[in-house]
C-alpha positions as CSV (number, residue, x, y, z in Angstrom):
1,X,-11.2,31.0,11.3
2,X,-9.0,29.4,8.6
3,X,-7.2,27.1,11.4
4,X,-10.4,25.5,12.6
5,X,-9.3,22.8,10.9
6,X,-6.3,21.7,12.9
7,X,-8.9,20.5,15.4
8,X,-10.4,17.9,13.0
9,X,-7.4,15.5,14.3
10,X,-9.7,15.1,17.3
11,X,-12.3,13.5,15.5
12,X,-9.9,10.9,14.2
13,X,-8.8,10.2,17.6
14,X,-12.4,9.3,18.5
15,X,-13.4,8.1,15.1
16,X,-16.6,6.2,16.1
17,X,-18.8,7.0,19.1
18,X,-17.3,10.4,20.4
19,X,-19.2,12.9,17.3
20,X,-20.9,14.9,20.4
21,X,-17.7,16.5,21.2
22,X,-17.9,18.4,18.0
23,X,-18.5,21.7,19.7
24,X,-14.8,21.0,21.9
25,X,-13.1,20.6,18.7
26,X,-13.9,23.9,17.6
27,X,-12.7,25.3,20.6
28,X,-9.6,23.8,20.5
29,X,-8.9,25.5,17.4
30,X,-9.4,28.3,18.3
31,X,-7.9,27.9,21.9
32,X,-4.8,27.1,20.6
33,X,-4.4,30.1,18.3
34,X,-4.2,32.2,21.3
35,X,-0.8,30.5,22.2
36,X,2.4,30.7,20.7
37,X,4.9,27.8,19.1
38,X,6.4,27.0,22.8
39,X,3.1,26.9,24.5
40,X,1.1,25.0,21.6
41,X,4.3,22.1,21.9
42,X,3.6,21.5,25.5
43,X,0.3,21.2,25.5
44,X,-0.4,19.3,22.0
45,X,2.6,16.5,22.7
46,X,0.2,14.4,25.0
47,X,-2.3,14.5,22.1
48,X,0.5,13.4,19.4
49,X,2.1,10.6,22.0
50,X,-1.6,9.1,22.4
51,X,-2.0,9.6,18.4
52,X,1.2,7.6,17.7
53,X,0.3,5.2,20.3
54,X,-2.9,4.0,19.3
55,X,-2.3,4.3,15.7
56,X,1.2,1.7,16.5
57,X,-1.5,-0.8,18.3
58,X,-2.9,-3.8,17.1
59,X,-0.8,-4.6,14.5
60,X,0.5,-7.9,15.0
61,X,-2.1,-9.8,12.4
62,X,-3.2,-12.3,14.8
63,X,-5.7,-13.6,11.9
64,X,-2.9,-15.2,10.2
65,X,-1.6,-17.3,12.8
66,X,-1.1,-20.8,11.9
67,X,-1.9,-20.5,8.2
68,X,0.2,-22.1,5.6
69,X,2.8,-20.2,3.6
70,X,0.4,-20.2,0.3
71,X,-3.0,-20.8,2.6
72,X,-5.7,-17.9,1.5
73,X,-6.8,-15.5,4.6
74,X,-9.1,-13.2,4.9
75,X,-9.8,-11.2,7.6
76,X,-12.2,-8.0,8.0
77,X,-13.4,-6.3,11.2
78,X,-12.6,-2.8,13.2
79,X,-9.4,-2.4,16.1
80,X,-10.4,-0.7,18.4
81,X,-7.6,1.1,20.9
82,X,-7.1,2.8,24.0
83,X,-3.6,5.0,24.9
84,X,-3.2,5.3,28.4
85,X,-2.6,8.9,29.8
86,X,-0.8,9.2,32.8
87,X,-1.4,12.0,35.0
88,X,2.2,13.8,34.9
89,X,0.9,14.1,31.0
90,X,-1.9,16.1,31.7
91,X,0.0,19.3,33.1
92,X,3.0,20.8,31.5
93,X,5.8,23.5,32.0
94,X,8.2,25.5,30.2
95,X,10.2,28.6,29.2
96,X,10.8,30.3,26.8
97,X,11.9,34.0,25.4
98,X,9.6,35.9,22.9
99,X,8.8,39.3,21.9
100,X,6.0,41.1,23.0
101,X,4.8,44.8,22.2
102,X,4.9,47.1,24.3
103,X,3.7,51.4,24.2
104,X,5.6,54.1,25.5
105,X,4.2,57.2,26.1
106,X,6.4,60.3,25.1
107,X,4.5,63.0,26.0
108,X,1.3,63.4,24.3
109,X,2.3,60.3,21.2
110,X,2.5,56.8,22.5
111,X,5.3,54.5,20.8
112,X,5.2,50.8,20.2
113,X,7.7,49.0,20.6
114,X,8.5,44.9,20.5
115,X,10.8,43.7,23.4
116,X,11.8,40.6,24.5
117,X,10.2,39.1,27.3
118,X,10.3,35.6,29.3
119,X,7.7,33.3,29.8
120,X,7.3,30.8,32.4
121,X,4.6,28.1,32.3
122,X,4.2,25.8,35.3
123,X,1.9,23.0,35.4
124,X,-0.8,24.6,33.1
125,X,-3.2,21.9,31.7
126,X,-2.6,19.8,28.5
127,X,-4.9,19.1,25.9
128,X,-6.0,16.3,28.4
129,X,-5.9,18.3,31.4
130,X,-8.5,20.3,33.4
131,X,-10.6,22.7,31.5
132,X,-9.3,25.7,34.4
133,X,-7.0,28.0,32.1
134,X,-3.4,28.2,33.0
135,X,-1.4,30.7,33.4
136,X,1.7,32.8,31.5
137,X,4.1,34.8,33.6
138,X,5.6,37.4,31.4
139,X,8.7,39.1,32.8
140,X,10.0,41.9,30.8
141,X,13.8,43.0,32.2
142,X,15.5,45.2,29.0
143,X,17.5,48.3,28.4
144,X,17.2,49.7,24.7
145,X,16.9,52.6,22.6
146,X,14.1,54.3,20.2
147,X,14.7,56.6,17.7
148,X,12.1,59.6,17.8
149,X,12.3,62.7,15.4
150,X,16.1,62.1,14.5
151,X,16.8,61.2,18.1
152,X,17.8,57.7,19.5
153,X,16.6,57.7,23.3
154,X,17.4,55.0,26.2
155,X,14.5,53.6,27.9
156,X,14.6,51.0,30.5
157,X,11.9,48.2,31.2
158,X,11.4,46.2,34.0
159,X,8.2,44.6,35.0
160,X,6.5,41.4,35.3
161,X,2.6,40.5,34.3
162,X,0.8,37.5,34.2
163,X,-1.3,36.2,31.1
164,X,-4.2,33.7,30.9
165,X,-3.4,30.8,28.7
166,X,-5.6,27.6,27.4
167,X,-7.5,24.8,29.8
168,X,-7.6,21.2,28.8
169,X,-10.5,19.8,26.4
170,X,-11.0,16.6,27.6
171,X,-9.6,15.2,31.3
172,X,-9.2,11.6,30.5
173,X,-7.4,9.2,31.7
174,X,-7.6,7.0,27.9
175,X,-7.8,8.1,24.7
176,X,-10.0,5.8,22.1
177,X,-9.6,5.3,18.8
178,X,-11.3,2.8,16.3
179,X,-10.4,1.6,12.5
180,X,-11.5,-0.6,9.9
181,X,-9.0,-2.9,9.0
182,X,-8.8,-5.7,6.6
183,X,-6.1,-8.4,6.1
184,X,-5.1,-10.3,3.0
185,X,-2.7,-13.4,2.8
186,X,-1.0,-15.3,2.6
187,X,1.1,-15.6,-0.8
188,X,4.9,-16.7,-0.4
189,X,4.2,-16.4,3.2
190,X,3.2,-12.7,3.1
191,X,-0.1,-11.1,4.1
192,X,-0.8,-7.3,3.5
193,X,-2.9,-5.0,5.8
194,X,-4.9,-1.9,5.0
195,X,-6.6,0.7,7.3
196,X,-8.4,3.3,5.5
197,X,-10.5,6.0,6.6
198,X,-11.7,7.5,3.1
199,X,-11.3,11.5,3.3
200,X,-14.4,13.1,4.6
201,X,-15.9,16.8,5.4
202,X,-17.0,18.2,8.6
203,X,-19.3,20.8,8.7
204,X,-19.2,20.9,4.7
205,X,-15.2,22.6,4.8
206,X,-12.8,21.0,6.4
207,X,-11.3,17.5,5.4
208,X,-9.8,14.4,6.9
209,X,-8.8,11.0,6.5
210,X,-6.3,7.8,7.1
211,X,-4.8,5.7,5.7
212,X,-2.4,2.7,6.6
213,X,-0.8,0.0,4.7
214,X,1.5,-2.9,6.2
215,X,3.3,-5.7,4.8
216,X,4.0,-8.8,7.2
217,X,6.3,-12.1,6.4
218,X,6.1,-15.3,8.1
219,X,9.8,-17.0,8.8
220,X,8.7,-20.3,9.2
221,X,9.3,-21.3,5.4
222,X,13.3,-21.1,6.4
223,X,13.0,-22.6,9.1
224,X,11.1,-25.8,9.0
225,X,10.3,-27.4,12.7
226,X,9.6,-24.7,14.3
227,X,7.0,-24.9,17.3
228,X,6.1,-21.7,17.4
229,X,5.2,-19.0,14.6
230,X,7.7,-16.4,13.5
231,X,7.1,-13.1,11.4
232,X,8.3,-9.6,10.5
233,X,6.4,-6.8,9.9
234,X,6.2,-3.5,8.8
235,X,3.3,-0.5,8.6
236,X,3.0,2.9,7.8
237,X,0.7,5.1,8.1
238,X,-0.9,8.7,8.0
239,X,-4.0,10.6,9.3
240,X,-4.4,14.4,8.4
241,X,-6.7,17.5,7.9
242,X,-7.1,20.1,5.4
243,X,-8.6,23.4,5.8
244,X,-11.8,24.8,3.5
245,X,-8.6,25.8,1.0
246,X,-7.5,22.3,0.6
247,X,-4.6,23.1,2.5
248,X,-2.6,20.7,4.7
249,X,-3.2,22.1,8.1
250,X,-1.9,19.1,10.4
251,X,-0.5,15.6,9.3
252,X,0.4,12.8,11.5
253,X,2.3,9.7,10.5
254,X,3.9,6.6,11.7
255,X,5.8,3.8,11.1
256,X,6.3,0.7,12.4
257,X,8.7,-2.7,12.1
258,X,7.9,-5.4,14.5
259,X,9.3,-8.9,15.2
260,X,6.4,-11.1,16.3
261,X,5.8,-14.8,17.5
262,X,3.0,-16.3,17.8
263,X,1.3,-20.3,18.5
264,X,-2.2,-21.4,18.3
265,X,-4.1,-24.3,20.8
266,X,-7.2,-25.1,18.9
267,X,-9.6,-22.1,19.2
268,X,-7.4,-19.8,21.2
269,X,-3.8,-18.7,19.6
270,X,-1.1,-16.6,21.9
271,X,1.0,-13.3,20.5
272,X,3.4,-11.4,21.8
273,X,6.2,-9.1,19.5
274,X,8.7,-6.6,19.9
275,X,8.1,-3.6,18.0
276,X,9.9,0.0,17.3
277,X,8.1,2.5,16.0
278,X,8.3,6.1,15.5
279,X,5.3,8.6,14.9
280,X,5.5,12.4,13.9
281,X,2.8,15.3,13.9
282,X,3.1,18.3,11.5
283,X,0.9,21.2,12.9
284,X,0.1,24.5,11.4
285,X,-2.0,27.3,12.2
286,X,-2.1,31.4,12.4
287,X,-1.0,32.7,16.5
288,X,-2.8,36.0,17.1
289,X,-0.5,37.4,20.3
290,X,-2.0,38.5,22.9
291,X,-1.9,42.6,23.4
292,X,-2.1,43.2,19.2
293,X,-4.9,44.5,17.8
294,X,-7.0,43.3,14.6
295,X,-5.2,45.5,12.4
296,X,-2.2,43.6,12.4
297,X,-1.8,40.2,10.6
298,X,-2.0,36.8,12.9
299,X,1.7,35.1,12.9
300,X,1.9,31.8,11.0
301,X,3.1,29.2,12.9
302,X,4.6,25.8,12.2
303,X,6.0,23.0,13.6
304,X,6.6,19.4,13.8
305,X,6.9,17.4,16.9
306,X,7.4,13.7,17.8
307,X,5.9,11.0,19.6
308,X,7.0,10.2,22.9
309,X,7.0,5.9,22.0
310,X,10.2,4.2,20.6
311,X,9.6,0.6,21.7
312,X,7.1,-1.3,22.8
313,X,6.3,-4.5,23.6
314,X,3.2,-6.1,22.8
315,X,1.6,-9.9,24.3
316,X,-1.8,-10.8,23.4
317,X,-4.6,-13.2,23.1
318,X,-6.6,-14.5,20.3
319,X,-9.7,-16.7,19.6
320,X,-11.5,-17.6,16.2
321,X,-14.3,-19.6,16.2
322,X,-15.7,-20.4,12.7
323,X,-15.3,-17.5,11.0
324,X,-15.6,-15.0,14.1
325,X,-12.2,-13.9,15.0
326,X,-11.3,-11.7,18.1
327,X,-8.3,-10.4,19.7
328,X,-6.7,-8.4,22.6
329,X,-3.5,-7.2,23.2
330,X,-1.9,-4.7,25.6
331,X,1.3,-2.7,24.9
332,X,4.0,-1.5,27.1
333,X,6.2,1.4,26.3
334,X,6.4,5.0,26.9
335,X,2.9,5.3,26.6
336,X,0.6,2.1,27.2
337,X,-2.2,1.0,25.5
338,X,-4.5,-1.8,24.7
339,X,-6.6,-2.8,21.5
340,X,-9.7,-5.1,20.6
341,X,-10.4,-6.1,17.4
342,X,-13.2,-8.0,16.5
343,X,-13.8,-9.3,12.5
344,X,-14.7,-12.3,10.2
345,X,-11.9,-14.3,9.5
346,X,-11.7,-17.4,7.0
């Protein structure tokens, strides 16, 4: 299928360390082509919240605390993060009114027909949830008409089905995900930051990558005496995955602006910043409804969805000794998280 794609946002979650689960990522693809726009929301906004989150972390850069306002830094290693996932994230519900076909039998012809119907999800497992299906309860309650050799004719339907819908593909309580990153300053009191995934194939077709640029200023240069290290900061950045026909199938991307201050003791420095952040997930990919047959065309489907994180708060720890640098910081927001990075810094 086309769509497989879509699931190659996976793999950047667990860029390093997690290739084995290629097999799942397939079968989320295909999974979530058996659900429509409604369902596929519910159950793919934990995996965009823990996507924003992690790719939000660790961005405070904790190598250039202390340096002078013209001082030369360098500083290149891998962050690595983990977004929390609470339980209540794992399960979702909803409602929501679509059309589904339907066949009438009028005496020896059958019609089909497309009514509207209501479906109920209740606490059916997210991407990170249980791998047991859940389940659709269909309820179709409506009085129309048909027209049938020149005639219009009333018919009357009232029933209620259930349908099997999509299990989670991995029950986890945290969701990795690990970067190169490499940090250049200061000039003027500015460093730059770039995390780049250059784009890649899997399985010889489909294509992904990231990318990430930030741009932080230190504040201390206005305001001489300070005790304490002040700077502003701001990153975007964008992960997607394109389909064997170079197409765009799903596109995340993020941007952050963070106030952060920081002070170093010899060996070990201190962090801690307030950030706001939004992130954003553009997903597309072909619904084939349940009850059609293959003769009929799948239904494109697209939509765009946000993360769940707004603010956070971030306080961390750092400690450079010769030209190893490491750092660990947790987040607390919507969704919490916590990131490592380890690198050479001079």
């Amino acid at each position: 299928m086309r769509y497989r794609s879509i699931c190659s946002l996976v793999v950047l979650l667990v860029l390093i360390g997690l290739s084995g689960r290629r097999a799942q990522s397939q079968e989320f693809s295909e999974a979530i082509s058996r659900v429509g726009e409604e369902y596929a929301r519910g159950y793919v906004a934990p995996l965009v919240d823990a996507l924003g989150t992690n790719f939000n972390a660790g961005l405070v850069p904790a190598a250039t605390l202390g340096s002078e306002a013209n001082g030369i830094t360098v500083y290149v290693g891998f962050k690595a993060f983990g977004a929390f996932v609470p339980d209540e994230r794992k399960r979702f519900s909803t409602a929501y009114v679509n059309d589904v076909p339907i066949s009438q039998e009028l005496g020896t012809e059958t019609i089909e027909l497309n009514v509207p119907a209501t479906f109920t999800i209740e606490q059916a497992p997210s991407f990170f949830g249980e791998s047991e299906p859940g389940e659709m309860t269909v309820r179709i309650q409506q009085d129309t008409t048909f027209s049938y050799l020149g005639l219009t004719l009333p018919v009357s339907f009232d029933t209620t089905f259930t349908l099997q819908g999509i299990g989670g593909l991995w029950n986890t309580g945290v969701a990795p995900f690990l970067v190169p990153e490499v940090v250049l300053g200061t000039f003027l009191g500015t460093s730059v930051m770039l995390r780049w995934v250059p784009e890649f194939s899997v399985e010889n077709s489909e294509k992904m990558g990231f990318l990430g640029f930030g741009v932080q200023h230190s504040l201390n240069q206005y305001m001489p005496g300070l005790p304490v290290d002040v700077g502003v900061q701001a990153v975007w950045q964008r992960a997607g995955a394109k389909d064997d026909q170079d197409n765009q199938v799903v596109r995340v991307t993020t941007f952050a602006a963070n106030v952060h201050v920081g002070k170093r003791f010899g060996l070990f420095g201190v962090y801690g910043a307030l950030q706001s952040e939004q992130s954003r997930a553009r997903v597309r990919y072909d619904y084939i409804p349940s009850g059609q047959n293959s003769d009929l065309n799948p239904v494109p489907t697209r939509f765009t969805i946000a993360g769940a994180n707004k603010m956070r708060l971030v306080l961390g720890l750092d400690l450079k000794v010769g030209l190893f640098h490491a750092n660990t910081d947790i987040s607390i927001g919507r969704m919490n998280s916590m990131s490592l990075g380890l690198g050479l810094a001079y």
